[in-house]
C-alpha positions as CSV (number, residue, x, y, z in Angstrom):
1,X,0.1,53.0,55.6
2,X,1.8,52.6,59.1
3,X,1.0,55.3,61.4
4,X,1.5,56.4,65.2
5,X,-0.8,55.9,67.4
6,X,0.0,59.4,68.9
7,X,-0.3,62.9,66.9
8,X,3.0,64.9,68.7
9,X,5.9,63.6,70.8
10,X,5.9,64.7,74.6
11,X,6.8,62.1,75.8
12,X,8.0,58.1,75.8
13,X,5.5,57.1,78.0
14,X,2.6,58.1,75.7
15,X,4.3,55.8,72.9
16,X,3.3,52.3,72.3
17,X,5.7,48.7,70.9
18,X,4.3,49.1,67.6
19,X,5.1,53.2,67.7
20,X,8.5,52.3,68.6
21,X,9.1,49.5,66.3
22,X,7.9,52.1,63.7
23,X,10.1,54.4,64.6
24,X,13.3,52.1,64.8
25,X,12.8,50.5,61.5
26,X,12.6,54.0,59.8
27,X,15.6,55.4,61.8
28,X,17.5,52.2,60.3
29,X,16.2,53.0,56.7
30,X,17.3,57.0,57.5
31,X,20.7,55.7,57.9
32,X,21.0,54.5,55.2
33,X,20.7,57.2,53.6
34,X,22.7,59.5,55.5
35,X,25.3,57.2,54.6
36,X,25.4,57.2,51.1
37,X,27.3,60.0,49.1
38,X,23.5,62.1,48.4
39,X,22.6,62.7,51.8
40,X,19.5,64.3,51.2
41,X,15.8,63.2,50.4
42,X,12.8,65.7,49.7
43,X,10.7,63.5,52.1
44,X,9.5,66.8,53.6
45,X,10.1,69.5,51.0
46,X,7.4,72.4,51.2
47,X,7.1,71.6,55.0
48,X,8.4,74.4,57.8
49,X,9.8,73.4,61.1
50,X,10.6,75.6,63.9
51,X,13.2,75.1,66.4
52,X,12.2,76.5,69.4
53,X,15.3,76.3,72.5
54,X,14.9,78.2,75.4
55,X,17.8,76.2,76.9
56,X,21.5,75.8,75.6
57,X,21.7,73.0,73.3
58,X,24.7,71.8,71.4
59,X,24.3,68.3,69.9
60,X,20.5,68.0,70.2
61,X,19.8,71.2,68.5
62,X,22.7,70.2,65.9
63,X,21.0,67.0,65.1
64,X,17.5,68.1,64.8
65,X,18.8,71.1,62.4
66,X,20.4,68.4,60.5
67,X,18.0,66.3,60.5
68,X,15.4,68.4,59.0
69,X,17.7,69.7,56.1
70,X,18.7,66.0,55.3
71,X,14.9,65.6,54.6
72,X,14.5,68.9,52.6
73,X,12.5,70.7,55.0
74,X,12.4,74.6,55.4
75,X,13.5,75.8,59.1
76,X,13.4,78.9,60.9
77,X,15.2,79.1,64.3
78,X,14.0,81.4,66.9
79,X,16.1,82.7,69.7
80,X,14.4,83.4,72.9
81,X,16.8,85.6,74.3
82,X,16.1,88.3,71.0
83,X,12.4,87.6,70.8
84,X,9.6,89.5,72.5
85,X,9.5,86.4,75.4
86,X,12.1,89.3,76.7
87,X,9.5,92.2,76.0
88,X,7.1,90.2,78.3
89,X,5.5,88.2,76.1
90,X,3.8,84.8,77.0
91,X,5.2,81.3,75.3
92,X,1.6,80.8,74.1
93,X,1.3,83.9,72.2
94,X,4.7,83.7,70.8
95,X,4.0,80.6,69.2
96,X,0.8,81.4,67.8
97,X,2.6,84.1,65.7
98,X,5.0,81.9,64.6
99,X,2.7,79.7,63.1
100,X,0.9,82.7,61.9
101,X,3.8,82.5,59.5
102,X,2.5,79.1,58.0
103,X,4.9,76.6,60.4
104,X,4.0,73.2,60.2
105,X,5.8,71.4,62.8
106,X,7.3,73.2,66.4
107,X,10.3,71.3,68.2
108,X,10.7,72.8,71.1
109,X,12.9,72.7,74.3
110,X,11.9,74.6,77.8
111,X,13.4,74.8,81.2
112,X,9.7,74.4,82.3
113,X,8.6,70.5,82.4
114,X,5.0,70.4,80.8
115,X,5.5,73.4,78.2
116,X,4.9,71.1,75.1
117,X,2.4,69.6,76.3
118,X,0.9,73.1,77.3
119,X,1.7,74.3,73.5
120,X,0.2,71.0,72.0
121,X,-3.3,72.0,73.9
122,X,-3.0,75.3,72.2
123,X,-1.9,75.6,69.1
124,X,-2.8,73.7,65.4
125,X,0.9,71.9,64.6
126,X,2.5,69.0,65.8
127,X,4.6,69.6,68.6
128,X,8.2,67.6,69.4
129,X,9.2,67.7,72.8
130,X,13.3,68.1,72.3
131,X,13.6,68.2,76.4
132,X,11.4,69.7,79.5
133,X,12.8,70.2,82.4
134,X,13.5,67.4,84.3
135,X,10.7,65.9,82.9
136,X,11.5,63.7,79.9
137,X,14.1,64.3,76.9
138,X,11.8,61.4,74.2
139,X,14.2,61.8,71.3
140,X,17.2,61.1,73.1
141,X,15.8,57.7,74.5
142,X,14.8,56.9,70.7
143,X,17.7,57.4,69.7
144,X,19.8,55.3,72.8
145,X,17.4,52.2,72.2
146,X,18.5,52.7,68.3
147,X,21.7,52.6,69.1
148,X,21.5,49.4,72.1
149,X,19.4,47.3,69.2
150,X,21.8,47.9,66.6
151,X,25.0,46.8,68.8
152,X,23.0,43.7,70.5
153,X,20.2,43.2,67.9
154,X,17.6,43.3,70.5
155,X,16.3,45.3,73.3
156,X,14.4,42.8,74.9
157,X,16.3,41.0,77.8
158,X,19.2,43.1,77.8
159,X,20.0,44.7,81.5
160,X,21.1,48.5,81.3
161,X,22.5,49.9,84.3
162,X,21.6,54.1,84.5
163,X,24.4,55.7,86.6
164,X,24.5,59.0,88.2
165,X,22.3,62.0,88.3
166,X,18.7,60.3,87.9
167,X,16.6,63.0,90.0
168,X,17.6,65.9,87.7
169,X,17.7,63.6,84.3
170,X,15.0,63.7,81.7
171,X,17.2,61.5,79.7
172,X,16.9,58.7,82.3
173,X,13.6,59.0,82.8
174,X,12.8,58.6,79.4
175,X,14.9,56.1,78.9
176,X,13.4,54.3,81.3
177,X,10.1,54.5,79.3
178,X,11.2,53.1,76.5
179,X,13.5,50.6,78.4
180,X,10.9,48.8,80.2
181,X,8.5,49.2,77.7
182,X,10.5,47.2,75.2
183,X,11.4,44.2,77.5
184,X,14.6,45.6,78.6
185,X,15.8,45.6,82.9
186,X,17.1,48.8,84.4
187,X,18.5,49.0,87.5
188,X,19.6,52.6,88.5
189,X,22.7,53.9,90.5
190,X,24.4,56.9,92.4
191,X,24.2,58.9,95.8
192,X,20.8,58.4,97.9
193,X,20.6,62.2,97.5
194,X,20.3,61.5,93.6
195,X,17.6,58.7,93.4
196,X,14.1,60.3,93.9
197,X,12.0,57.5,96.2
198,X,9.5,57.4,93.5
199,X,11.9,55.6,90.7
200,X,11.2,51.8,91.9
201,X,7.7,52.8,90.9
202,X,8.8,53.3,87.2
203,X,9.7,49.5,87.4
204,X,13.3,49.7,88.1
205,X,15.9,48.0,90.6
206,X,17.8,50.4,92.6
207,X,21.7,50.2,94.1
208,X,23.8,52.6,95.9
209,X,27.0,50.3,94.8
210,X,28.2,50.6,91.6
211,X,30.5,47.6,91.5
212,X,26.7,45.6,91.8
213,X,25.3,47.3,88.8
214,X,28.4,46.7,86.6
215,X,28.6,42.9,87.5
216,X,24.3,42.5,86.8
217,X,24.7,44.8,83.2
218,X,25.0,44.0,79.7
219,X,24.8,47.9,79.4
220,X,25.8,51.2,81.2
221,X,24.4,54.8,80.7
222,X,26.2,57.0,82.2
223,X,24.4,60.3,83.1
224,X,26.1,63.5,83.3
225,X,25.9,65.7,86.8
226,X,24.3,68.6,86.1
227,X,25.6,70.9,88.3
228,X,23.3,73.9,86.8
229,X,20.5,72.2,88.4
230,X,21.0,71.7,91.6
231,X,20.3,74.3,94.1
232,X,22.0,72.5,97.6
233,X,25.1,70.2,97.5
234,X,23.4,66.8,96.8
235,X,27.3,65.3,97.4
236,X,29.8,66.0,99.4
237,X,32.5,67.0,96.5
238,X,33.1,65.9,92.3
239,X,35.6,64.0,93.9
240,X,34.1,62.1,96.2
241,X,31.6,61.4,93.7
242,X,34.2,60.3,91.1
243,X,35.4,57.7,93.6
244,X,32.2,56.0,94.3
245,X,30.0,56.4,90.8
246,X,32.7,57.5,88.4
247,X,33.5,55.1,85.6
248,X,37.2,54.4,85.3
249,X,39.1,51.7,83.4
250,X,40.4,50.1,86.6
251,X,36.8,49.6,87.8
252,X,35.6,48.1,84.5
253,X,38.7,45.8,84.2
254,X,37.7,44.3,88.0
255,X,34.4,42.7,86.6
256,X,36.3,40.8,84.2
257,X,33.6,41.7,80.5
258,X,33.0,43.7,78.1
259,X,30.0,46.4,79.5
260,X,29.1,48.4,76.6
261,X,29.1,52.4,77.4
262,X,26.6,54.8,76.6
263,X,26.5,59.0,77.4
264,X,23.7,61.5,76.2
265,X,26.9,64.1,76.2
266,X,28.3,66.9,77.1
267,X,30.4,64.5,79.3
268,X,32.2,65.6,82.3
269,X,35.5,63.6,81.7
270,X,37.4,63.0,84.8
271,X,34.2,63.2,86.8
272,X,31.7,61.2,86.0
273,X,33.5,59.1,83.3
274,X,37.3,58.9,82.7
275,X,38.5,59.9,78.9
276,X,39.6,56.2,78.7
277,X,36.5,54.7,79.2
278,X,34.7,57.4,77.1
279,X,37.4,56.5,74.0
280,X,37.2,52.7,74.3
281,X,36.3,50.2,71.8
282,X,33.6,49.4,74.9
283,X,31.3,52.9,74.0
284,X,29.0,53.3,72.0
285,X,29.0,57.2,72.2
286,X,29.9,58.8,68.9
287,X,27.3,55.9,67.2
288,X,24.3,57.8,69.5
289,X,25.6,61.0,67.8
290,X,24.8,59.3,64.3
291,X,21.4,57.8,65.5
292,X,20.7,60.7,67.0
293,X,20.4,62.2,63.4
294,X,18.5,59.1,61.8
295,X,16.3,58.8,64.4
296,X,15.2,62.3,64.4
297,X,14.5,62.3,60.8
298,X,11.9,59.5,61.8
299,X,10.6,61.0,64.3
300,X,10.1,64.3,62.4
301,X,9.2,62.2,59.2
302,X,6.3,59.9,61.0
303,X,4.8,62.4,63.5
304,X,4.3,64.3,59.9
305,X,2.6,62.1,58.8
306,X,5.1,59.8,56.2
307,X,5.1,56.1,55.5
308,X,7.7,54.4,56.5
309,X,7.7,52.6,53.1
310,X,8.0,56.0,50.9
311,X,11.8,56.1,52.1
């Protein structure tokens, strides 16, 4: 029987090839079957998850909720803001009566990088990281290298150009994780203010010229600004920032290809990336939305313990 080499997801870093490979190959087999007309499997029936988000989540909450019902699984989801985390309450505590309640598995999402891996040191269930802080955001890269292999048939070789926001981005620092790990180049762009000194050490090339990066890339991520993060202006103004690192039609149509388009959402159209760009036959944006379900239901699958070859 295959099995990870790791017992929870925290992180992308702590993953090995064969983990991924894993991983991929049962995401593709998950699609499958969230493509034919039964939807649902009872690959996990009699198991409880619990969705723990102390952070607004739209599409990753959605697709780990759907995720787990596609594979039968029971699911309880707590609110922080009604729980007694309000009453004064520590996170540890709070979770430990959760599972009181006979919970299997805990997905959970903090504002503070380090909290699963705090939880996974303290409590007896597996523990998926669905984002910490700016720390990493693991499912989200699984599910962008899903969706990069299926279009190219390879990860290996390719060059993916990360533009934008990379100091306050768990999603491009896990990306570039994976990325690297998997033979892939990444070269990052955006303001100075915006590129923490430390990247290069990840493995990556750096540019402050975004015209450089789209002429070197099979590949673009573009990275959302996230404004709620920042406590100085980084930039002098959205605008300013949309002419130098937004990606427009004009400025794909210079370089003369086809650059393939990805974005972890929400997007900031106008700002970061222009609607017509984000509607093109170039992205590759609503096809991470349906990874993004397959490949949970892997993740969620394997780190419980499943064989890929039960599927």
């Amino acid at each position: 029987m295959n099995k990870l080499s790791v017992s929870h997801l925290l992180g992308i870093k702590y993953l090995n090839t064969e983990d991924f490979n894993l991983i991929f190959e049962t995401a593709s087999q998950f699609k499958e079957v969230i493509n034919r007309p039964i939807k649902k499997v009872p690959s996990l029936r009699d198991i409880t998850i619990a969705n723990l988000f102390f952070e607004n989540s739209t599409r990753t909450k959605l697709s780990f909720e759907l995720a787990q019902k596609r594979l039968s699984a029971d699911v309880i989801n707590f609110s922080a803001d009604q729980s007694s985390l309000s009453k004064g309450e520590n996170l540890v505590d709070t979770v430990k009566n959760i599972l009181a309640m006979k919970v299997d598995m805990i997905v959970i999402r903090h504002s503070n990088p380090g909290a699963p891996h705090l939880l996974s040191k303290k409590v007896n269930a597996t523990i998926i990281n669905a984002g910490d802080g700016a720390h990493e955001h693991p499912t989200q890269a699984i599910l962008d290298m899903v969706t990069l292999k299926e279009k190219f048939g390879k990860i290996r070789g390719l060059k993916i150009g990360i533009i934008g926001d990379i100091a306050h981005s768990r999603v491009a620092r896990s990306n570039i994780y994976g990325l690297i790990k998997m033979g892939a180049e990444v070269m990052v762009c955006g303001s100075p203010t915006l590129i923490p000194i430390e990247i290069i050490s990840l493995g990556v090339k750096v540019s402050y010229n975004l015209d450089e990066v789209l002429d070197w890339a099979d590949a673009i991520y573009v990275l959302r600004i996230q404004l709620e993060r920042m406590n100085r202006g980084l930039f002098p103004s959205v605008r300013e920032y949309r002419k130098l690192f937004g990606i427009t039609d004009e400025r794909l149509q210079k370089h003369n290809k086809e650059i393939v388009v990805l974005h972890p959402g929400p997007m900031n159209r106008g700002v970061e990336i222009d609607s017509s760009v984000a509607d093109s036959k170039s992205a590759i944006i609503l096809d991470q939305v349906l990874n993004g379900v397959a490949s949970r239901m892997a993740v969620l699958y394997l780190f419980l313990g499943g064989s890929h070859n039960e599927s």
